[in-house]
C-alpha positions in Angstrom: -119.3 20.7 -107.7 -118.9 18.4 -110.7 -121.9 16.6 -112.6 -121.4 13.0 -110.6 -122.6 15.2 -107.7 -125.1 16.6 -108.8 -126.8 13.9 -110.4 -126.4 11.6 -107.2 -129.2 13.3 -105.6 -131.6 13.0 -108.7 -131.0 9.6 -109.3 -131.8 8.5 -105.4 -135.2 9.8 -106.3 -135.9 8.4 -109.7 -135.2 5.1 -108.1 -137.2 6.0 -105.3 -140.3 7.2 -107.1 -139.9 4.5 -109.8 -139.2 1.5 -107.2 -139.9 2.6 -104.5 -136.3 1.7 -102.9 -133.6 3.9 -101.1 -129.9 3.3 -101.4 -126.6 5.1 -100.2 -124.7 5.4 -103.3 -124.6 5.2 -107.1 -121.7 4.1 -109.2 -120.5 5.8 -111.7 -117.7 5.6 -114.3 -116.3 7.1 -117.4 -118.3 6.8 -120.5 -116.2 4.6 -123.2 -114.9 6.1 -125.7 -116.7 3.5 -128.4 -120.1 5.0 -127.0 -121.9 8.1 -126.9 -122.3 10.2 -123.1 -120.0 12.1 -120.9 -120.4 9.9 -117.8 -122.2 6.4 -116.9 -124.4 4.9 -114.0 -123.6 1.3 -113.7 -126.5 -0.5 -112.9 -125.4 -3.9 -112.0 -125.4 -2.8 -108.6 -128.5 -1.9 -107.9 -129.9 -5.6 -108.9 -129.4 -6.4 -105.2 -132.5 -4.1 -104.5 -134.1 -3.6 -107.4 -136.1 -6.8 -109.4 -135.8 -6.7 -113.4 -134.2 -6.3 -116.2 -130.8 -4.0 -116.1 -131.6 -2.5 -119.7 -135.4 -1.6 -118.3 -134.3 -0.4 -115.4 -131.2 1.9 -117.1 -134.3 3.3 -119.7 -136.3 4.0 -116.7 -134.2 5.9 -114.9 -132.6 7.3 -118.1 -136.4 8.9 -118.8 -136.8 10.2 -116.0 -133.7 12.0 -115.8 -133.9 13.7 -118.9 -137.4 14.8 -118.0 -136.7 16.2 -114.9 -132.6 17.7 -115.4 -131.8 19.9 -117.4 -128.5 19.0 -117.5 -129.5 15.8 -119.1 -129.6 16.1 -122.5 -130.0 12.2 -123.7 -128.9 9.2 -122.8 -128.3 5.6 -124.0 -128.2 1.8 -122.8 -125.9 -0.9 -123.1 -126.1 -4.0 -121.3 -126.2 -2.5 -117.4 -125.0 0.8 -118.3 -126.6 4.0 -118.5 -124.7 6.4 -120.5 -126.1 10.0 -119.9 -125.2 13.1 -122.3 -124.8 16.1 -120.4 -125.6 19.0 -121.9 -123.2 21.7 -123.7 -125.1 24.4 -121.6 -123.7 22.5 -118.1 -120.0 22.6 -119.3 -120.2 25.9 -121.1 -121.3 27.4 -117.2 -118.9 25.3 -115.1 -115.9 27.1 -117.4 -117.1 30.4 -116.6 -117.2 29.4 -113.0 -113.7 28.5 -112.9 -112.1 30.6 -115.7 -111.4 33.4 -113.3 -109.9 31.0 -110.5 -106.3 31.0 -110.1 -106.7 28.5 -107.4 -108.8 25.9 -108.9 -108.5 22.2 -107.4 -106.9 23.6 -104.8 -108.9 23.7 -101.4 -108.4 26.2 -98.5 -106.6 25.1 -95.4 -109.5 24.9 -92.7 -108.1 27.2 -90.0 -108.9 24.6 -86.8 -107.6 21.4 -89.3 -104.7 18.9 -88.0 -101.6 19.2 -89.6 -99.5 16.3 -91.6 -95.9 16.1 -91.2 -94.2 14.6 -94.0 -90.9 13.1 -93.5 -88.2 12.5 -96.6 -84.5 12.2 -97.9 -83.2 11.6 -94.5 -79.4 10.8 -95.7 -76.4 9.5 -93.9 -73.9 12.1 -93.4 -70.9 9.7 -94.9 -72.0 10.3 -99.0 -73.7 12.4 -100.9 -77.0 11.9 -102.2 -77.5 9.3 -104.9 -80.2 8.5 -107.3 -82.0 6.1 -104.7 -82.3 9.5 -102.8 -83.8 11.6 -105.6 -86.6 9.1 -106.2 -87.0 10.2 -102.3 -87.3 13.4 -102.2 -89.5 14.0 -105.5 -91.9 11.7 -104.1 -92.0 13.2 -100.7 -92.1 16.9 -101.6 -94.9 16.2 -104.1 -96.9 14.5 -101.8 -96.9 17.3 -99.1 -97.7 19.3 -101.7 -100.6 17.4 -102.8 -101.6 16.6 -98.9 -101.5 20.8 -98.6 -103.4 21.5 -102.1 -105.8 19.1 -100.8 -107.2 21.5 -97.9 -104.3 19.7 -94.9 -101.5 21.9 -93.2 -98.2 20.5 -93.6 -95.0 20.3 -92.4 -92.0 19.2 -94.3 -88.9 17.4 -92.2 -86.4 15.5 -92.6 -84.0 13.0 -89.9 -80.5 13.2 -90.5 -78.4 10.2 -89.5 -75.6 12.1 -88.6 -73.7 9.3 -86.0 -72.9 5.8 -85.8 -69.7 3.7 -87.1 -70.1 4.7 -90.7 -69.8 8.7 -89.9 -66.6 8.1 -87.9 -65.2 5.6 -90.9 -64.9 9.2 -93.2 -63.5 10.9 -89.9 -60.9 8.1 -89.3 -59.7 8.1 -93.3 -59.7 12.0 -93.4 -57.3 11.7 -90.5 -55.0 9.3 -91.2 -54.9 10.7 -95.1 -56.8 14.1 -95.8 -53.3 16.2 -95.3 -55.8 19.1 -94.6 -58.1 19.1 -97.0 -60.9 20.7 -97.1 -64.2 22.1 -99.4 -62.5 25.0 -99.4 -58.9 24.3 -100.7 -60.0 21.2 -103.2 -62.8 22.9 -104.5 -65.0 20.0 -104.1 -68.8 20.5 -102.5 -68.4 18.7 -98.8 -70.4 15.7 -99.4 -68.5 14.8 -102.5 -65.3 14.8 -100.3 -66.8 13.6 -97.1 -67.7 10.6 -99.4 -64.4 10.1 -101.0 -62.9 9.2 -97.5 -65.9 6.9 -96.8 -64.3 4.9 -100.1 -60.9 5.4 -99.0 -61.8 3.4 -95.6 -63.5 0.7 -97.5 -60.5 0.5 -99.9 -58.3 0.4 -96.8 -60.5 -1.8 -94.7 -60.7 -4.8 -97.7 -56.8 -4.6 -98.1 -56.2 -5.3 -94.3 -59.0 -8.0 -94.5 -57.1 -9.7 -97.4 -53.7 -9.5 -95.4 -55.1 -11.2 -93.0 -56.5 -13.6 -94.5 -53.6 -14.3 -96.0 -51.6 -14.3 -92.7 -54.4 -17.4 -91.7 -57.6 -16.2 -90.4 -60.9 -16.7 -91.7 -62.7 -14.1 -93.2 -64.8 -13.1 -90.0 -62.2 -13.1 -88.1 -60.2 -10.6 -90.5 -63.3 -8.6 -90.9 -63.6 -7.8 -87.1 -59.5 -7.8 -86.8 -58.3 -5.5 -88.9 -56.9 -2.3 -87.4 -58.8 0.4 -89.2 -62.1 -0.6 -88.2 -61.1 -1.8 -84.5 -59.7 2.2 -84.8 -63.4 3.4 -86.3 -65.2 1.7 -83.0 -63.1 3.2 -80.6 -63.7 6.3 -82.1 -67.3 5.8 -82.0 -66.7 5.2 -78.0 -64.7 8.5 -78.0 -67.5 10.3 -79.7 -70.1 8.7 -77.1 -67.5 9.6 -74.1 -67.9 13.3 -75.5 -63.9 13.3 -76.3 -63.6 17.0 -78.0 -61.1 16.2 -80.5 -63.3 13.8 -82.0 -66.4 16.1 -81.6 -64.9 19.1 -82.9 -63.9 16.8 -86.0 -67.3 15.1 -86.4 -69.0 18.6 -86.2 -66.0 20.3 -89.0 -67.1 17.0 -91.5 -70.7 17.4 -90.7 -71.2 20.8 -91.7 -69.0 20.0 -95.1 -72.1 17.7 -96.1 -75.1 19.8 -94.6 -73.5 22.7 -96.8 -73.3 20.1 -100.0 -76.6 18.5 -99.4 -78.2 22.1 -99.5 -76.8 22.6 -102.7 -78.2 19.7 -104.1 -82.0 20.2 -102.4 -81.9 23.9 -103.5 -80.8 21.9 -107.6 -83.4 19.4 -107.2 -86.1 22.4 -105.4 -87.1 21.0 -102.7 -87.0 22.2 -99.4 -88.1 21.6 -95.4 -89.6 23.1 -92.4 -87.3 21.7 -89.6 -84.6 18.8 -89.2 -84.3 16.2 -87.1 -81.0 14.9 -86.3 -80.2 11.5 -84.8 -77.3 12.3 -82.5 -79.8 14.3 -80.5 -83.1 11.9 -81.0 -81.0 8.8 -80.5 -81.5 8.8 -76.3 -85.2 9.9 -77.1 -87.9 6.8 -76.8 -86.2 5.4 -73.1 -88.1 7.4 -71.0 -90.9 5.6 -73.0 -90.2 1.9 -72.8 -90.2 2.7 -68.8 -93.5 3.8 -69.4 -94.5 1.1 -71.5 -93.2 -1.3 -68.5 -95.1 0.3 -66.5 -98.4 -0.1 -68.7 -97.7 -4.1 -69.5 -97.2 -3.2 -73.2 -93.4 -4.1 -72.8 -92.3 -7.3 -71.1 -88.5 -7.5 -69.8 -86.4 -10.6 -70.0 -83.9 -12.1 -67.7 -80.5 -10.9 -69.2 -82.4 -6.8 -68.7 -83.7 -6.4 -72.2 -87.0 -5.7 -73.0 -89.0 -6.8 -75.6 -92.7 -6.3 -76.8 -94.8 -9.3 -78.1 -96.6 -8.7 -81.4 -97.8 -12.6 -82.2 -101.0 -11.7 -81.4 -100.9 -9.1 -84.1 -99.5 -11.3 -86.5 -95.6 -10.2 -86.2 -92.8 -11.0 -83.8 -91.5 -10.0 -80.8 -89.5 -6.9 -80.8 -86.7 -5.9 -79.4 -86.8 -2.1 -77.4 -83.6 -1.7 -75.7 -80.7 -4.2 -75.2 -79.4 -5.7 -71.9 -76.8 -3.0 -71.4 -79.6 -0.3 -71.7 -78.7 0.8 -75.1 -81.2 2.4 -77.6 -82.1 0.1 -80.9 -83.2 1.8 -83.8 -87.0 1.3 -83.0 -86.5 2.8 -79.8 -85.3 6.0 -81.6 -88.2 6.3 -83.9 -91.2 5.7 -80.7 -89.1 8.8 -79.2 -88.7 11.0 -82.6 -92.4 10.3 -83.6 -93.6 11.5 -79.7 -91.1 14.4 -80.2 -92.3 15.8 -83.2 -95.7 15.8 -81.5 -94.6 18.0 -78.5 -92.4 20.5 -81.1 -95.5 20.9 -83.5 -98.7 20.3 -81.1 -101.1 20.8 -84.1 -99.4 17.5 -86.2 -102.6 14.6 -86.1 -100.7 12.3 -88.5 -97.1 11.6 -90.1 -96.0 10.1 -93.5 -93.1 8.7 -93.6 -90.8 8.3 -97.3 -88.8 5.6 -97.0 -87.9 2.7 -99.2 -89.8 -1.0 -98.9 -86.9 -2.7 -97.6 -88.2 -0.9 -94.1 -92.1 -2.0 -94.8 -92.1 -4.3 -91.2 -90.1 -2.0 -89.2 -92.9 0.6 -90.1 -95.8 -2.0 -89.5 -94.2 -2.6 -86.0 -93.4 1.1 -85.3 -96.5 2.2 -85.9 -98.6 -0.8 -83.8 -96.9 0.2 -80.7 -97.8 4.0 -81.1 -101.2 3.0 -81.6 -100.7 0.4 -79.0 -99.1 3.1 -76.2 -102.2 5.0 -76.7 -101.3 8.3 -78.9 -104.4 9.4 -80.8 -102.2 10.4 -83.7 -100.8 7.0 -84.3 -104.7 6.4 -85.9 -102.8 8.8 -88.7 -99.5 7.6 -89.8 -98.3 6.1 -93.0 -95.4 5.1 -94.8 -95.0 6.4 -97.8 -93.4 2.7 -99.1 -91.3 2.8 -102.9 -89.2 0.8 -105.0 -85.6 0.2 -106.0 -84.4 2.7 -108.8 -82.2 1.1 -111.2 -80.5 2.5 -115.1 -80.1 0.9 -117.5 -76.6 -0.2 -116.6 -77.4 -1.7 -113.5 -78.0 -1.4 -109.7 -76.1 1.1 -107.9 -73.5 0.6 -104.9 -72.1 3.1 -102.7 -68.8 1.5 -100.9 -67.1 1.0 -103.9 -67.8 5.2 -104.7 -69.6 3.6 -108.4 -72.6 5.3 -106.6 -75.1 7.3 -109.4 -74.9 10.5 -107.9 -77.7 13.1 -107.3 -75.6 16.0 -108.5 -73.8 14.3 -111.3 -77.5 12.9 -112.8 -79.4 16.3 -112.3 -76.4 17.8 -114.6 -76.3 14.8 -116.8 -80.0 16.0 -117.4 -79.5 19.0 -118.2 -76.6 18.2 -120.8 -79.2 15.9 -122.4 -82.0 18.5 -122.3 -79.5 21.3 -124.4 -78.1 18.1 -126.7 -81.9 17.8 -127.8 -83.0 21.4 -128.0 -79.8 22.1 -130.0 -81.0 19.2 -132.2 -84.3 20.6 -132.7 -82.9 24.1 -133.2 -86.3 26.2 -132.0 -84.2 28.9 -129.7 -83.2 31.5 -132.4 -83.3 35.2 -130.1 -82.6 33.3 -126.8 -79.3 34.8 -124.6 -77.0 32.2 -123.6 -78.4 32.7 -120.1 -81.7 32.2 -121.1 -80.6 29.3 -122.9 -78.9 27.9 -119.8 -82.4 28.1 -117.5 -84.3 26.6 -120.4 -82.2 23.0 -120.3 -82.3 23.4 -117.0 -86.1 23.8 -116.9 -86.2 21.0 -119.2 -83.7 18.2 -117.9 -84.6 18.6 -114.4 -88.6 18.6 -115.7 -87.9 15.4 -118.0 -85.7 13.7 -114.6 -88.9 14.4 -112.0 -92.1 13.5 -114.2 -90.3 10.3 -114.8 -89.4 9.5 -111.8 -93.3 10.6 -110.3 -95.5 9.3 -113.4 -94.6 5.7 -112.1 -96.6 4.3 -108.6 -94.3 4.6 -106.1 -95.3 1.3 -104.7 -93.2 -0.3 -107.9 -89.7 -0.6 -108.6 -88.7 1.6 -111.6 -86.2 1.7 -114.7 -84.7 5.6 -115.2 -83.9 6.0 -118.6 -82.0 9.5 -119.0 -82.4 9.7 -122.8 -86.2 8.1 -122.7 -87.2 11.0 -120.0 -86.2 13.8 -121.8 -88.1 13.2 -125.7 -90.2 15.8 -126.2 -92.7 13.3 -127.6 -95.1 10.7 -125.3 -95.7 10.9 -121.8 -92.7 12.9 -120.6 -92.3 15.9 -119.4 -90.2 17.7 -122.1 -93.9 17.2 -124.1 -96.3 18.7 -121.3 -93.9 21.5 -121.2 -94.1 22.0 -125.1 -97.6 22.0 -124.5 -97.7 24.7 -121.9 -95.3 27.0 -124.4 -97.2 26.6 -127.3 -100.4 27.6 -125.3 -98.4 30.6 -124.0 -97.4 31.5 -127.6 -101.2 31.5 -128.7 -101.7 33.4 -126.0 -99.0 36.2 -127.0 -100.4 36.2 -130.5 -104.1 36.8 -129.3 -104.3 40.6 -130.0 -107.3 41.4 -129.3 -109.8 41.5 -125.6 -110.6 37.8 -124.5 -111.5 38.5 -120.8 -115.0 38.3 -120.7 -117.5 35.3 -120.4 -118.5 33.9 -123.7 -122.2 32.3 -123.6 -121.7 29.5 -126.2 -124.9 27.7 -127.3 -122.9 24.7 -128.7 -119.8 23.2 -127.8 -117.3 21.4 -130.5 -117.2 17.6 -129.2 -113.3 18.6 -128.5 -114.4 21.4 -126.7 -116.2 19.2 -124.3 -113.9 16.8 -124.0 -111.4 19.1 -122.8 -114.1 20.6 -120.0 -114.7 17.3 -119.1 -110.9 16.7 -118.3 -110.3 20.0 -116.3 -113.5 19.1 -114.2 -112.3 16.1 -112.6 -108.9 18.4 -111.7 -109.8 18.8 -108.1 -111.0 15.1 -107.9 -107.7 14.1 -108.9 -106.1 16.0 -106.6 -108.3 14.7 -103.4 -107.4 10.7 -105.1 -103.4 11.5 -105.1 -103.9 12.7 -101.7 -105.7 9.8 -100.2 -103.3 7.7 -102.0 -100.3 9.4 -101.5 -99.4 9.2 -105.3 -98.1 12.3 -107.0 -98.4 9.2 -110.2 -102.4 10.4 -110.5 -101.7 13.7 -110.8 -98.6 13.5 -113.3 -100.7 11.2 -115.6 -103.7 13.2 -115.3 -101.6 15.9 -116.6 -100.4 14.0 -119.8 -103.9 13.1 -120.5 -105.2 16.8 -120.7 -102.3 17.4 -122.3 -103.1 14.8 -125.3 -106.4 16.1 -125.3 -105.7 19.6 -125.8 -103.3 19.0 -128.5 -105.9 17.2 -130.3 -108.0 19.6 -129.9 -105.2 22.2 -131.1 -105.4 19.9 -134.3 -108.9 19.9 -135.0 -110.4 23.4 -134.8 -108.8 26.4 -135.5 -108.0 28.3 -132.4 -106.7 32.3 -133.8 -107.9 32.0 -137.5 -111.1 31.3 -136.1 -113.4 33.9 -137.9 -116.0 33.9 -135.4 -115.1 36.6 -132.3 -117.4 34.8 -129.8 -116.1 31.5 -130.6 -112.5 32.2 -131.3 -112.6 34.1 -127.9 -113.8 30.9 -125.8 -111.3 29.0 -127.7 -108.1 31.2 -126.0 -110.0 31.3 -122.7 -109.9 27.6 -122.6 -106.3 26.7 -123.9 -105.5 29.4 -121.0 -107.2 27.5 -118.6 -105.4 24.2 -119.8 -102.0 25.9 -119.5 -103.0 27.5 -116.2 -103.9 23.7 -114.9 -100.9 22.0 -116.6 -98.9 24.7 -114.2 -100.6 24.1 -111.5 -100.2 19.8 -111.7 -97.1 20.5 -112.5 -95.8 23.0 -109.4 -97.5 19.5 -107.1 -94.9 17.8 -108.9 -92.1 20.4 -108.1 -91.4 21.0 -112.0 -91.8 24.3 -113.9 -92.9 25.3 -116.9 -90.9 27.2 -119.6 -93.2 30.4 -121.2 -91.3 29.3 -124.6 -89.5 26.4 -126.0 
């Protein structure tokens, strides 16, 4: 429990034995820095209820407090805020509470509780994963994470677009041109040459357009003309017709890329409890729009398609299947979303990672699940983020200029050893060692970067910016953690026990004050969805500790008792900075 709540219940009574009022809540915030107190009451609010002067009031309550708590050591009053000063003895037993606690801010999954499933990356089969999809999967590994250290159940997944015209456009150029090729005999991971092909059509497709164009038609008419594409959407028929040829191909091409994308989500460390894959989800959701006929919740027009009107609501109307009783995208999702329900009967809500370009289709997806009556449609939320762009530019994927996932996660670990080497701090490190280390590092520097930002807002990645080891980067939380596990190593002496400390250095406090809002933070980033609160959190306590690393002396400290508490509480910092950290998916190096 940390001091807001237990001062909550003592200042309901001092207001009501000094005014003779009750109220639900008290506001409090973080003591400024300028002014003495480790946490304030603001009491602006309660001039709705309470008659006076804010300063009177504040001393009032401020008296009475420190009277009656003994955790209340002083307090102060400016303008309508009551700054309390809690005392050294409060913080000094809270530490030995948690010291012991591997766990701590982490709360027990309640046996009985509703799971979340959290949904992420979710690639086309046609390319490999590119930077846009790394921003992806960070933020939706770390928020399941964060939903599971918050006390939820979780289940990781992922839907696979694995059919549709742009699948069969890398089967049609691997036929006309791959002479055989395969992961096997080029030596390329099957994504990477999946994706080749899915240029090579594009390359093919523009020269044909341009022909004819040049023969006399207008561009739309080339576009929808040319051979190789008019070849791509009878192949799509073929696949539809179940021809095997073209099955046994789409499977062979398919597998290439699951086998590459593996590679790259074991690189990056993620990972998922069950897939999803469109070619089998894509019929799902018909049976449904029968049934929302049938309710009144659809409506079906003339020409046999059927719609569902969301004016009321403050969309549009929506299309749920076309005339000739084809699925539309929508239609997929109702019947996924109902699907994932049946497979895993304990899911109450769903969070979906997907970029803000989808923010209405989610608004109307998620209406008519509530709408069609699912209790579980109370629960879902999309986990809405920005464009990624370098420094050079956006990125485009036709043309094969596409950043690629595997190519940046190396690129970062290039940087990472370029830098260490520069800073030349691994004398008695094997090459092997050496090799995890930047690997550690670049792939630490490329995820706190990409996490410390909201995920609401678009963001810049900087390579070289991510991985200095000084400012609010990950390189420098990792340097941290080392250089609390080198104290550690040097501490030669029995620090286990509890230390009863009378009086606490104000850096001392400082740094309890931090690690007691840890579990807070946690409970905020999940509410929020934003693994951002947790990865700044962690930068703060990391300042903090390294200015309290500069100000007192930690092993020349010639005082047993104190020098003792001193390596108990740097532990506990680097035992929090891991544990932020692992909700971010990022490790920590035991020496840099």
């Amino acid at each position: 429990m940390n001091v807001q709540k237990i001062l909550t219940p003592h200042i309901l009574q001092a207001i009501d034995q000094l005014f003779g009022v009750s109220i639900d809540k008290i506001e409090f915030q973080a003591t400024r820095r300028d002014f003495e107190g480790d946490c304030t009451v603001v009491i602006f609010p309660l001039l709705k209820v309470i008659k006076g002067n804010p300063m009177d009031i504040g001393n009032k309550i401020g008296n009475y407090l420190v009277a009656n708590v003994a955790d209340v050591a002083k307090f102060n009053v400016v303008s309508g805020f009551l700054n309390l000063v809690i005392s050294d003895a409060y913080y000094v037993n809270f530490f030995n509470e948690i010291k012991e606690n591997t766990s701590f801010g982490f709360v027990e999954t309640a046996t009985n509780a509703k799971a979340v499933m959290v949904e992420y990356s979710s690639p086309n089969t046609n390319k490999p994963l590119h930077l846009g999809h790394i921003r992806n999967n960070l933020l939706g590994y770390s928020v399941a994470e964060i939903i599971k250290a918050s006390g939820k159940k979780v289940y990781k997944t992922q839907i696979i677009n694995d059919r549709g015209i742009h699948i069969c456009k890398s089967m049609l150029a691997w036929q006309k041109s791959g002479k055989g090729e395969t992961p096997e005999n080029t030596g390329l991971k099957g994504d990477k040459l999946v994706g080749n092909y899915y240029v090579a059509f594009d390359k093919q497709y523009k020269a044909e357009i341009s022909e004819l164009m040049a023969q006399g038609q207008t561009e739309d008419e080339a576009k929808k003309n040319a051979p190789i594409i008019l070849e791509a959407q009878q192949m799509l028929l073929d696949w539809e017709a179940g021809k095997p040829e073209v099955m046994e191909l789409w499977k062979t091409m398919n597998q290439w890329v699951y086998d590459g994308f593996e590679s790259t989500y074991k690189n990056l460390g993620v990972n998922f409890d069950s897939y999803y894959y469109e070619s089998n989800t894509y019929l799902l959701g018909k049976e449904v729009v029968q049934f929302g006929l049938e309710k009144g919740i659809f409506e079906k027009d003339p020409d046999g398609s059927v719609w569902i009107d969301l004016t009321t609501d403050g969309l549009d109307r929506k299309i749920v299947l076309r005339s000739d009783g084809t699925a539309v995208y929508m239609t997929q999702d109702i019947g996924t979303a109902i699907q994932r329900v049946k497979d895993f009967p304990d899911v109450g809500g769903m969070v979906y990672t997907v970029g803000n370009e989808q923010d209405y289709h989610f608004k109307v997806l998620f209406l008519i699940l509530k709408k069609l009556g699912f209790d579980w449609a109370e629960n879902l939320y999309h986990l809405s983020y920005g464009m990624v762009e370098l420094p050079s530019g956006k990125m485009k994927s036709r043309e094969g200029t596409v950043v690629d996932a595997d190519d940046l996660m190396a690129e970062m670990t290039e940087t990472a050893a370029k830098i260490s080497q520069e800073l030349g701090k691994l004398e008695g490190y094997s090459e092997e060692e050496k090799q995890k280390l930047y690997t550690i590092i670049g792939l630490g520097a490329l995820k706190y970067f990409m996490l410390k930002v909201d995920p609401k807002k678009s963001m810049l990645f900087n390579p070289e910016e991510s991985v200095d080891f000084a400012g609010n980067t990950g390189p420098f939380i990792q340097y941290t953690y080392a250089r609390i596990q080198s104290i550690l190593r040097k501490a030669d002496f029995s620090y286990s026990e509890s230390v009863a400390l009378q009086t606490l250095h104000p850096k001392e406090k400082e740094l309890l004050k931090l690690l007691e809002t840890y579990p807070e933070i946690i409970q905020n980033a999940a509410q929020q969805h934003s693994p951002a609160l947790v990865a700044n959190y962690t930068y703060e306590l990391v300042k903090e500790y390294n200015s309290f690393y500069q100000s007192v002396p930690i092993l020349p400290e010639q005082d047993l008792d104190l020098k003792k508490f001193r390596v108990q509480l740097s532990q506990k910092v680097g035992e929090t900075i891991k544990s932020a950290f692992s909700l971010l998916g990022i490790e920590v190096p035991e020496r840099m």
